[in-house]
C-alpha positions as a Markdown table, in Angstrom:
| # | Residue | x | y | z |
|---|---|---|---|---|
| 1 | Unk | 156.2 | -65.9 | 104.3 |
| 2 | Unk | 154.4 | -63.1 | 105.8 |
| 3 | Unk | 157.6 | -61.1 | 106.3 |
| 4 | Unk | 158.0 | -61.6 | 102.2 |
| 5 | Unk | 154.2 | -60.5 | 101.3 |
| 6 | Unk | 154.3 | -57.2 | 103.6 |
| 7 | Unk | 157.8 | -56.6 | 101.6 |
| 8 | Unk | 155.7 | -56.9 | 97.8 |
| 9 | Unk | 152.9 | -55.1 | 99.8 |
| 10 | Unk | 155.1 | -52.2 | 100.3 |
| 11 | Unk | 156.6 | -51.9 | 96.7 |
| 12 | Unk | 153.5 | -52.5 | 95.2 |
| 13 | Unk | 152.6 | -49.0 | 97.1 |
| 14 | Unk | 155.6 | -46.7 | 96.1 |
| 15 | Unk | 155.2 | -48.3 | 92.2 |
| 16 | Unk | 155.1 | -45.3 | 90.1 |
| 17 | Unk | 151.9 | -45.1 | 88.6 |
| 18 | Unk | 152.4 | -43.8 | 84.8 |
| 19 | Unk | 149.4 | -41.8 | 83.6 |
| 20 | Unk | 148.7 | -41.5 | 80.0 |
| 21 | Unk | 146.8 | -39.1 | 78.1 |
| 22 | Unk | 142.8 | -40.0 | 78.6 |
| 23 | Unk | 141.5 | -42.4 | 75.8 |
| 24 | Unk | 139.0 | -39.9 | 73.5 |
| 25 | Unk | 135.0 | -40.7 | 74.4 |
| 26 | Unk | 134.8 | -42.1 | 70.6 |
| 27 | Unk | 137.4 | -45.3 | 71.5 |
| 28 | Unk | 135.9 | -46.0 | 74.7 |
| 29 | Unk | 132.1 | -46.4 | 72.6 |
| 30 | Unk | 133.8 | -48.0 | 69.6 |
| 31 | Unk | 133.2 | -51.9 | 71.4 |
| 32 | Unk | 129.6 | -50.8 | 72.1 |
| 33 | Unk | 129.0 | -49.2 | 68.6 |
| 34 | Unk | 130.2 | -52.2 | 66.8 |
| 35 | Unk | 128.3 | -54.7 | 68.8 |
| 36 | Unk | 125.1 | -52.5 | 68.1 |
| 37 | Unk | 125.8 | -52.4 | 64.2 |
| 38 | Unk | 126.3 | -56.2 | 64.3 |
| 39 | Unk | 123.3 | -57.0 | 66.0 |
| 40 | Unk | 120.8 | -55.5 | 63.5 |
| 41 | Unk | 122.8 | -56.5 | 60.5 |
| 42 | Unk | 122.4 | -60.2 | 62.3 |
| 43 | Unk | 118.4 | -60.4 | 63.6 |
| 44 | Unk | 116.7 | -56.9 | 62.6 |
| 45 | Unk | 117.5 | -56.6 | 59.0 |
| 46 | Unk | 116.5 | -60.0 | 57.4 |
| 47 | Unk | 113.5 | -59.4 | 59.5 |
| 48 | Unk | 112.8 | -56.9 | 57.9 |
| 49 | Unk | 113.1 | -58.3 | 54.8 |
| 50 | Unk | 111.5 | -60.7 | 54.9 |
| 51 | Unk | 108.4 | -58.6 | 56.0 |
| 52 | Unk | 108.9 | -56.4 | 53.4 |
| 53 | Unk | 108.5 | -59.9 | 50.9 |
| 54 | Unk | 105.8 | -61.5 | 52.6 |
| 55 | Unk | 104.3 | -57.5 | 52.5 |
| 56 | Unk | 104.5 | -57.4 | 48.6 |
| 57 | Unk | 103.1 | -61.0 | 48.2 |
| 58 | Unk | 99.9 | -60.2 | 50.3 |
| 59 | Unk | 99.3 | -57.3 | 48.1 |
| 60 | Unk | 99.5 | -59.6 | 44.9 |
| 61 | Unk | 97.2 | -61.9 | 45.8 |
| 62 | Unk | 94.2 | -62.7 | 43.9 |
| 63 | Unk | 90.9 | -64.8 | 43.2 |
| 64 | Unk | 91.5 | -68.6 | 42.6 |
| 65 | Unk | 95.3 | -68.2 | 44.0 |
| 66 | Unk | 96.0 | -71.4 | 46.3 |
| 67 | Unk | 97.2 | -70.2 | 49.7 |
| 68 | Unk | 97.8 | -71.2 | 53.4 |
| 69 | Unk | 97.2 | -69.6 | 56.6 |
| 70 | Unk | 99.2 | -69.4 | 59.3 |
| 71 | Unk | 97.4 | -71.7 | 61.6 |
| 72 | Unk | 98.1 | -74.0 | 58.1 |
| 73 | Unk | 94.4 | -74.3 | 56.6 |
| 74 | Unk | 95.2 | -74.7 | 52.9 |
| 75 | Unk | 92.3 | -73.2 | 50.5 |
| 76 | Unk | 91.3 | -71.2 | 47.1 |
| 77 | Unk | 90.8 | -67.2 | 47.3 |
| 78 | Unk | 87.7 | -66.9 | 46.2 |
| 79 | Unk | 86.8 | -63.3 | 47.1 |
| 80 | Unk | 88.5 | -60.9 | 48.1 |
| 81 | Unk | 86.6 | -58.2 | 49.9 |
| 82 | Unk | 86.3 | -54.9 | 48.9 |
| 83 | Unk | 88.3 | -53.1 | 51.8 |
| 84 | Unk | 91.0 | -55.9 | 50.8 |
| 85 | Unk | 91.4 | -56.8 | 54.7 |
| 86 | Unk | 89.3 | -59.7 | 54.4 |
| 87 | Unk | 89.6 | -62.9 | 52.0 |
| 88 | Unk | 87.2 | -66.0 | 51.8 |
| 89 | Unk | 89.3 | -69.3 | 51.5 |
| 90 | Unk | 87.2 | -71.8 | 49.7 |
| 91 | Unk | 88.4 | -75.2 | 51.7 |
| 92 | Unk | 86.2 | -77.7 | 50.1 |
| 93 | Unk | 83.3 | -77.9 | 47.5 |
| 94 | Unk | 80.8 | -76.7 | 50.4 |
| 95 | Unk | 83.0 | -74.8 | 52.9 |
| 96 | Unk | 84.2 | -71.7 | 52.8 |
| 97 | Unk | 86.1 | -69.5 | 55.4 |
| 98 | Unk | 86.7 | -65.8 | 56.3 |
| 99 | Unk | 90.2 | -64.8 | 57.3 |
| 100 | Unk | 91.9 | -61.7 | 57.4 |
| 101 | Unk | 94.5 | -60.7 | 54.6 |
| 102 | Unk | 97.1 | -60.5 | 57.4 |
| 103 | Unk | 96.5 | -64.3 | 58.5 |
| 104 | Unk | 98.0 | -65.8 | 55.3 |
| 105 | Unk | 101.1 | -67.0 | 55.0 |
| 106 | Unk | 101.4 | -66.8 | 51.5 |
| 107 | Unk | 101.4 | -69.1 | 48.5 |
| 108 | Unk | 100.4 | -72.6 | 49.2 |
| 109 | Unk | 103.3 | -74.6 | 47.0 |
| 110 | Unk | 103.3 | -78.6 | 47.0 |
| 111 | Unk | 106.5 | -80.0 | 47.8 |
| 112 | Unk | 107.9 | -83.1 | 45.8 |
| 113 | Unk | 110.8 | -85.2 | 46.6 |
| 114 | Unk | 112.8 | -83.6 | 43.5 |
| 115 | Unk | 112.1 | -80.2 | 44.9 |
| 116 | Unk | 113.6 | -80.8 | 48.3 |
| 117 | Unk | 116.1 | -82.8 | 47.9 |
């Protein structure tokens, strides 16, 4: 058995090794590229739009619009401030709340059974 191994050993070293022309830079990067392009198409850019959505609804919003915050307090704009960074949610009849623009979610929109089904 060992006799056999030293035998493939030895023909193993005088193979010929063929050498082919060098693969161009371009097709060796070509795996890498492709994963790169795939990832952003997959998680960057519907992040992105969906910032760009949530964006263009923020800057539409206006007095007596029902919204919710992201911590989920539900409540009626009912000023907006004049630097438009802050908005007071009215919550009830005697309480009202001061959030920043940037802390609402968006458009508070009552879900039925119809509509979710």
């Amino acid at each position: 058995m060992n006799n056999l191994l030293a035998t493939l050993y030895l023909f193993a070293q005088d193979a010929p090794v063929k050498e082919g022309p060098a693969p161009s830079p371009l097709l060796q990067f070509l795996p890498l590229i492709a994963i790169v392009i795939f990832f952003y198409f997959i998680m960057f850019r519907p992040n992105q739009k969906e910032r760009a959505k949530r964006e263009a609804a923020l800057s539409q919003l206006k007095k007596n619009d029902r919204v919710v915050t992201i911590g989920g307090i539900i409540g009626t704009i009912a000023n907006i401030a004049e630097n438009e960074q802050e908005v007071t949610l009215k919550i009830d009849d005697n309480a009202k709340l001061k959030v920043r623009r940037s802390a609402i979610q968006g458009l508070y929109q009552v879900e039925t059974k119809e509509t979710t089904s």
